[in-house]
Phi, psi and omega in degrees: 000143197262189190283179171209141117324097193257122154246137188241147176269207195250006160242062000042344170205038190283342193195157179309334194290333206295329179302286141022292204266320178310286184310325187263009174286282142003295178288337195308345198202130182258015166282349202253111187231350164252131179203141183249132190252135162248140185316135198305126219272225190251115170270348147219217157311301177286002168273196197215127178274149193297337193264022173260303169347294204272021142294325191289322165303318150333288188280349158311305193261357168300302164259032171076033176263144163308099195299327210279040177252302192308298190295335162326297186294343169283323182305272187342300171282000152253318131007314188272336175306304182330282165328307178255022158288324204060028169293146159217118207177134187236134183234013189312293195329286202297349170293324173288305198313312167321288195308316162001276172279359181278338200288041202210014185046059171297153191301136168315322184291250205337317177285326182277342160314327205268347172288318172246026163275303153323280196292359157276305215295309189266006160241021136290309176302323186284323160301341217011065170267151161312123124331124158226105174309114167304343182295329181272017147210019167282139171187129163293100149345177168290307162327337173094019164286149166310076232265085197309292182316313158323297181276352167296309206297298161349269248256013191244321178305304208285346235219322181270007171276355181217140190313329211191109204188159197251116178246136184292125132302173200067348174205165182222201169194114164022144144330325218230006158097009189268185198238153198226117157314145144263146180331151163328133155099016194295350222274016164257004163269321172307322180288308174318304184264001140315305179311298190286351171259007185246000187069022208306150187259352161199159182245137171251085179274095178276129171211214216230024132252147189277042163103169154323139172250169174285343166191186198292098191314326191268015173229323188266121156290133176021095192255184174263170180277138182271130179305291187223144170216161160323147135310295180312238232308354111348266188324297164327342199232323200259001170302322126343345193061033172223087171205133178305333173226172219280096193326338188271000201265005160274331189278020190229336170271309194301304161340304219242348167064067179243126153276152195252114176255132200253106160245152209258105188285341191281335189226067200279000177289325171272141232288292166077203217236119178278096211262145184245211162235319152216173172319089173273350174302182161282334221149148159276177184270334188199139171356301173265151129287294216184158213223156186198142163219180150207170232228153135097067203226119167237160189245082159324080207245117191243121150257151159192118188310155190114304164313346158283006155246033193250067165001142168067347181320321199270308199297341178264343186260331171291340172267004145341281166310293157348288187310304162262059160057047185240137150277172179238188182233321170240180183193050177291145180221174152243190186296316181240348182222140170237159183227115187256128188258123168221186193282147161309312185276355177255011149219048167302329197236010190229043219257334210273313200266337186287323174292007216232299212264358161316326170279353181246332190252303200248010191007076137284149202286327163208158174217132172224166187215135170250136166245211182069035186231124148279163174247122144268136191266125129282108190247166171157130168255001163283019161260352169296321200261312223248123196277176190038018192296325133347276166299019172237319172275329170261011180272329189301315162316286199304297183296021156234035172048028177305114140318127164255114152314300204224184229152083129284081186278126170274151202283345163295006191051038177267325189224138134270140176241104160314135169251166123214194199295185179274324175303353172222036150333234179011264207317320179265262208350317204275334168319274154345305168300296193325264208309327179259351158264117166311146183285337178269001167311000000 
């Protein structure tokens, strides 16, 4: 059996009982040798997660305020894991080498780092796994890019002296040796590439769901869980915002053709969602995998009679855009019209200068922006296969009287993308789920 990885988030490691359950998740299987820790979440609504504690500490000393009460309380949840661990184990040292350095103004990455630096630390002891700091085989460029090679050849050396061993997720560290982050949720990019320097035969991304769903629990009531997906139809979805881990945490596995099982430390008996590289079923269960949108869209819609013998047209108008920074996100056209869907909040304030010079570069005959536009995603590679799948989401649309704004298909038949108002969000997601899931499901 080859090796596995693990990563647990941080409500997953909130508390002592939460270890309790990490461990015997963790002994059950002695292939699982590597495991990535993140800093302790929310034990319930009303707690406070620790690497937000420690921004707060941070901004404390940003403004030449007293930490110590506020770093107390960073003490305390960990003090208190400690405690009902029954460890006998002191973290006294490194709360001073911190507290140290934030009154002495240390970089922000590095102080907000410290969080799953502590809590790794007390679950190689409580596991009596190696400690292995990320900073000696995580590693940054200068530019503050990910220095892949570097850290695969590192952190797969550092990695292959020990049987068994725990690494902080979420930082690495600088050319100059300061300590660097990756975004919020990073420590699920810290897992991927552990996996991939250790060559892992699977990543295990543990949190406080039984894998991915087919649509939004706050909008679809109890939709199902996708048994298995794609890196593509992953990507397609989480482009959407509908995914349980940290989107880039794909590319460092999806290379090395590691699959990812997203599992539920709270329910470690369910299956949860197998992300592949490709489709090892007969077939999906259902047409789709899974259906996503989001809010906050506008439609640039350029009439110009014509425009389809006009060389160069789109390229003037996209660089339009280029020029005051906006990306886009689609691009349906006709014969005489094109229309660029871009995000809302990025041309808020330039919706004026984009029509002025779009009309100065291309004399188009009109150019207006709608804003009020959702995007919805229709993912699936049983949509390839499966005929009138098109015409089943716009018949389900029409009898509930939905406007489709926009129309986009992708050339791999994988995906559709739907514009409509934002008011009838909601209403279409759960429409959609509706026609390709049985209600008894």
């Amino acid at each position: 059996m080859g090796t596995k990885v693990l990563k647990f988030g941080g409500s997953s490691l909130a508390s002592a009982q939460q270890f309790r359950k990490v461990a015997e998740i963790i002994k059950s299987q002695p292939e699982r040798r590597y495991v990535v820790a993140s800093a302790p979440g929310k034990r319930d609504s009303g707690d406070t997660k620790v690497t937000d504690m420690l921004y707060n500490c941070f901004r404390l000393a940003s403004k030449k305020e007293p930490i110590d009460e506020a770093f107390r309380l960073v003490e305390e949840r960990y003090n208190s894991i400690i405690r009902e661990l029954g460890l006998d184990f002191s973290l006294e040292e490194e709360y001073a080498k911190i507290r140290m350095a934030i009154s002495h103004h240390a970089g922000e990455d590095y102080v907000a780092s410290r969080g799953e630096y502590l809590n790794s630390m007390i679950l190689a002891k409580y596991l009596d796994f190696t400690f292995v700091d990320a900073e000696n085989g995580v590693f940054f460029k200068e530019d503050g890019t990910f220095d892949d090679k570097k850290t695969y050849a590192a952190l797969g050396a550092l990695l292959e002296k020990e049987a068994y061993a725990v690494v902080p997720g979420f930082y690495g560290s600088m050319p100059n040796g300061t300590i660097k982050t990756f975004s919020r949720g990073g420590s699920d990019i810290t897992g991927a590439i552990v996996a991939r320097a250790v060559n892992a035969e699977i990543y295990e991304n543990w949190t406080d769901v039984s894998g991915m769903l087919m649509a939004d629990p706050r909008i679809v009531k109890n939709p199902r869980v996708i048994e298995e997906i794609t890196y593509r139809e992953l990507r397609e979805l989480a482009y959407m915002g509908a995914t349980v881990m940290h989107e880039e945490a794909v590319f460092p596995v999806k290379e090395a053709r590691i699959p990812i099982n997203i599992r539920n430390t709270n329910a470690p008996e369910d299956a949860g969602t197998m992300i592949v590289p490709s489709s090892l079923s007969a077939g999906p269960k259902s047409v789709i995998t899974g259906v996503a949108g989001r809010k906050g869209f506008s439609s640039i819609t350029i009439e110009k009679s014509k425009m389809n013998t006009e060389v160069g047209f789109c390229r003037k108008v996209l660089n339009v855009l280029e020029r005051l920074g906006v990306s886009f996100e689609h691009m349906p056209s006709g014969i005489d019209t094109v229309s660029i869907i871009v995000s809302s909040a990025a041309i808020s304030d330039k919706k004026e200068d984009i029509k002025a010079r779009i009309f100065r570069d291309t004399y188009a005959d009109s150019v207006t922006i709608d804003d009020g536009l959702a995007l919805i995603a229709v993912v699936g590679r049983g949509m390839v296969r499966a005929k009138g799948t098109a015409g089943k989401i716009f018949s389900a649309l029409g009898q509930e009287e939905i406007n489709i704004r926009m129309i986009d298909q992708g050339s791999g038949e994988k995906n559709i993308i739907l514009g409509v108002e934002e008011a009838d969000y909601e209403r279409t997601l759960q429409v959609i789920y509706n026609a390709f899931v049985p209600e008894d499901n």
